[in-house]
VOKOLZA-715915 format. One line per 4 residues: number of its first residue (from 1); their letters; for each residue x, y, z of C-alpha. Coordinates in Angstrom, 3 decimals. Each point is the difference from the previous one (the first is absolute). Example, Ala and Ser with C-alpha at 12.3 -4.5 7.8 and 13.67 -1.06 7.14 Angstrom:
% residues 2
1> AS> 12.300/-4.500/7.800  1.370/3.440/-0.660
% end
This chain:
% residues 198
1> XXXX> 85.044/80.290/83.947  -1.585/0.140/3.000  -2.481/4.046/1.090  2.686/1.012/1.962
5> XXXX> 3.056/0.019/-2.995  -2.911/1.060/-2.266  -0.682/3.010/1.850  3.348/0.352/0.937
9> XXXX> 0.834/-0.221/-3.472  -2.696/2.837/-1.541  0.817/2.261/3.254  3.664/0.298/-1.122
13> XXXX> -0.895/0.586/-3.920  -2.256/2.984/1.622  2.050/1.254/2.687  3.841/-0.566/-1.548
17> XXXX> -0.427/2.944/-2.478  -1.535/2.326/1.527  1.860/-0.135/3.558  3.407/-0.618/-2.263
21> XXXX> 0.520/-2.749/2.700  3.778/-0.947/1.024  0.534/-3.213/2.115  3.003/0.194/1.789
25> XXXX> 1.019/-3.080/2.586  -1.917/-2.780/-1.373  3.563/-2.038/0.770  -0.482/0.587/3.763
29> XXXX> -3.739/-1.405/-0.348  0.555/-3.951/1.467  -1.532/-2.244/-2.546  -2.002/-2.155/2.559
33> XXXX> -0.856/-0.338/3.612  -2.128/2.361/2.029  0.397/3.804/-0.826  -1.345/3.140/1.904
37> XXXX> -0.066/2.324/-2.329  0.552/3.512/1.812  -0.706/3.349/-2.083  -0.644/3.746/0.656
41> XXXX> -3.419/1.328/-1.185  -0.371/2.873/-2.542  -3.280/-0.655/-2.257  -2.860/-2.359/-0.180
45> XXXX> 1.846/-1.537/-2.702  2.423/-1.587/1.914  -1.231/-3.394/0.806  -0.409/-0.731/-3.960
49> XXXX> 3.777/2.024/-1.213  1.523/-2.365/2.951  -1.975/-2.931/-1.351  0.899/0.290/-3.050
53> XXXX> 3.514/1.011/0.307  0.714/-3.171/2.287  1.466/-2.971/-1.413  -2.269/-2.397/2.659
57> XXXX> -3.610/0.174/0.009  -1.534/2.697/2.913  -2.086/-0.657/2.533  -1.302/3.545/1.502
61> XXXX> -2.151/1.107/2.674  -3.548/2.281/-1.269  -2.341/1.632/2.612  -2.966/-1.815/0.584
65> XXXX> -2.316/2.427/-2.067  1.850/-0.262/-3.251  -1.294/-3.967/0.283  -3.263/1.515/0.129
69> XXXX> -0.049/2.044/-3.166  -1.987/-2.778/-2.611  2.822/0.124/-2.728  3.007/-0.125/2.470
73> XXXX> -1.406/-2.623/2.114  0.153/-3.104/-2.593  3.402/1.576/-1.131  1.953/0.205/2.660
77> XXXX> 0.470/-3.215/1.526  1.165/-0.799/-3.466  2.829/2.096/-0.121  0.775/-1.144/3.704
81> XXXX> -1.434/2.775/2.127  -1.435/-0.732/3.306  -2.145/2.205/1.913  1.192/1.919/3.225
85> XXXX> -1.460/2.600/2.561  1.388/3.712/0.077  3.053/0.091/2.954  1.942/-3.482/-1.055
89> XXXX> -1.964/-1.345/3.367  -2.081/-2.945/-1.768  1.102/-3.394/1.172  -1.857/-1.872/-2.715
93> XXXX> 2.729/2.592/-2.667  2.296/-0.715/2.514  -0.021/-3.899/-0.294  -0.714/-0.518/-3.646
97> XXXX> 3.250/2.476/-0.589  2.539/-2.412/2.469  -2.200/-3.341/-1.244  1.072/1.605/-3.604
101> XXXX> 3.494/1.028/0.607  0.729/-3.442/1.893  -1.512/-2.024/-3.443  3.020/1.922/-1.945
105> XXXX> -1.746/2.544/-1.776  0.281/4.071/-0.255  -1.793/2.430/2.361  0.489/3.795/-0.625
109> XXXX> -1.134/2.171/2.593  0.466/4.310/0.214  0.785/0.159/3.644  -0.585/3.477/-0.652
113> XXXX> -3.957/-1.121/0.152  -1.133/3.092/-2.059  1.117/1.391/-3.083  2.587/2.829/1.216
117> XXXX> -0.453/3.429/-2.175  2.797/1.911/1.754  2.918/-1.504/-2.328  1.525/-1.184/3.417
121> XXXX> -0.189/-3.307/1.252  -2.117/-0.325/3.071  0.047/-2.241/2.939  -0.893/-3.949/-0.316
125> XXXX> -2.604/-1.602/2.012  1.412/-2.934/2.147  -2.110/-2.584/-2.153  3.134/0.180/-2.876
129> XXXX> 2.599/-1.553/3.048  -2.286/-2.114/1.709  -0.499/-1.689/-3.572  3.523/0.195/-0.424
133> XXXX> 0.503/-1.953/3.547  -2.945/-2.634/-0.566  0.334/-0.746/-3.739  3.231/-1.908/-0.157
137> XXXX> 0.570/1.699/-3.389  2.610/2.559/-1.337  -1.059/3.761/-0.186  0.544/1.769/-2.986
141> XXXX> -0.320/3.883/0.065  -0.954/1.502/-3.179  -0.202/4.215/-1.033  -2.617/0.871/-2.461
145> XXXX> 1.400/3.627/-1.105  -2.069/2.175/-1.814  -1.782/2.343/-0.810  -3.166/-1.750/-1.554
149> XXXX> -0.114/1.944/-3.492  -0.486/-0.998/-3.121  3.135/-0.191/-2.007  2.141/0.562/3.096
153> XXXX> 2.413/-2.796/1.580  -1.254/-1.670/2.618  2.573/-2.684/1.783  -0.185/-3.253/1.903
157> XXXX> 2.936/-0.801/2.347  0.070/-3.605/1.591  2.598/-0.023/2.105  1.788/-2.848/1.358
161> XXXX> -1.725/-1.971/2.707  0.525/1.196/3.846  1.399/-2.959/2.731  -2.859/-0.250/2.574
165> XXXX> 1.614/-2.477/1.711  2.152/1.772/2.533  -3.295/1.670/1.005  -1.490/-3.202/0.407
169> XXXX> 2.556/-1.559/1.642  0.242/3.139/2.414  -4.279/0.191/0.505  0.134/3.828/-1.951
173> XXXX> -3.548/1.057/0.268  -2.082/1.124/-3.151  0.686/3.856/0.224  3.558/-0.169/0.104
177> XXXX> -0.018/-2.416/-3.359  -2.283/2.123/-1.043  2.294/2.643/0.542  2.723/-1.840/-1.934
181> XXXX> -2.017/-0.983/-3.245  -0.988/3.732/-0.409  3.925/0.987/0.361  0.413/-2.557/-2.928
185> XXXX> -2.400/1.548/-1.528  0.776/3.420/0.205  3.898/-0.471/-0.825  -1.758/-1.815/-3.430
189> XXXX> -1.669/3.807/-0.857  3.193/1.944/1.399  1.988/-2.016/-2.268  -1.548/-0.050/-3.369
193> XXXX> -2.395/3.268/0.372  0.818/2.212/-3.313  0.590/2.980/1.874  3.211/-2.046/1.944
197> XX> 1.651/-0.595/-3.872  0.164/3.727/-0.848
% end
């Protein structure tokens, strides 16, 4: 077992119970090839409950600084975190997450940027579609629905992957795919939010 299912592994023991984590989707998660993983952004918890909750192993942007905290900075290459500036505007991020998505692995990425308090989902940055344009990989959306409290539910939604294709084929720029991975994303929380079951 390599540090990544290891940590992986304790994470989940931790987190599973407490969060009372559901999976849902895991049958619309593609078993190989590239994968941008595309999720909203509710708690500094996220990148580790998506991590753990996928069945691939997660490679996820960190800002820079975390890289420079002593700990954090000999961990997190381990559990495939790369550094990147604030604003999605790095080119070195930019290139290692294509170069990574292109070698068949799993990228996930909170277009959102910023962890969103407000319960709503806000707006992507453009960095989600242009990785969805230059990647050559399927784009998964995925809803992390909480709230973060102990002993409350908390869900993960993978939904099924969106066609990028046609917006290839038809030179789409980055905001409007954008635009159309946060729809997927949103109609994932409309859909299986508790308050739409009453």
């Amino acid at each position: 077992m390599d540090f990544y299912q290891f940590a992986k592994s304790v994470v989940f023991t931790v987190l599973k119970p407490i969060y009372r984590i559901e999976v849902i989707g895991l049958e619309n998660f593609p078993k190989e090839g590239g994968i941008l993983l595309c999720s909203n952004h509710i708690d500094n918890l996220d990148p580790p409950i998506v991590g753990i909750c996928s069945p691939r192993p997660v490679n996820f942007m960190a800002k820079e600084e975390l890289f420079e905290v002593p700990i954090l900075k000999s961990i997190l290459p381990k559990v495939h975190a790369f550094p990147v500036k604030r604003g999605l505007s790095d080119r070195q991020a930019l290139r290692i997450s294509i170069n990574t998505l292109k070698e068949g692995q799993v990228v996930g990425l909170f277009p959102e940027g910023t962890r969103n308090k407000t319960g709503k989902l806000g707006k992507g940055f453009s960095g989600a579609g242009f990785f969805a344009l230059r990647g050559d990989a399927n784009v998964v959306p995925c809803a992390i629905i909480g709230p973060y409290k102990p002993f409350r539910k908390l869900k993960v939604v993978f939904g099924e992957p969106i066609d990028i294709e046609p917006y290839r084929e038809n030179r789409a720029k980055a905001e409007e795919v954008t635009d159309v991975i946060m729809a997927h994303i949103q109609a994932l929380l409309d859909e299986h939010h508790p308050e739409n079951k009453k």
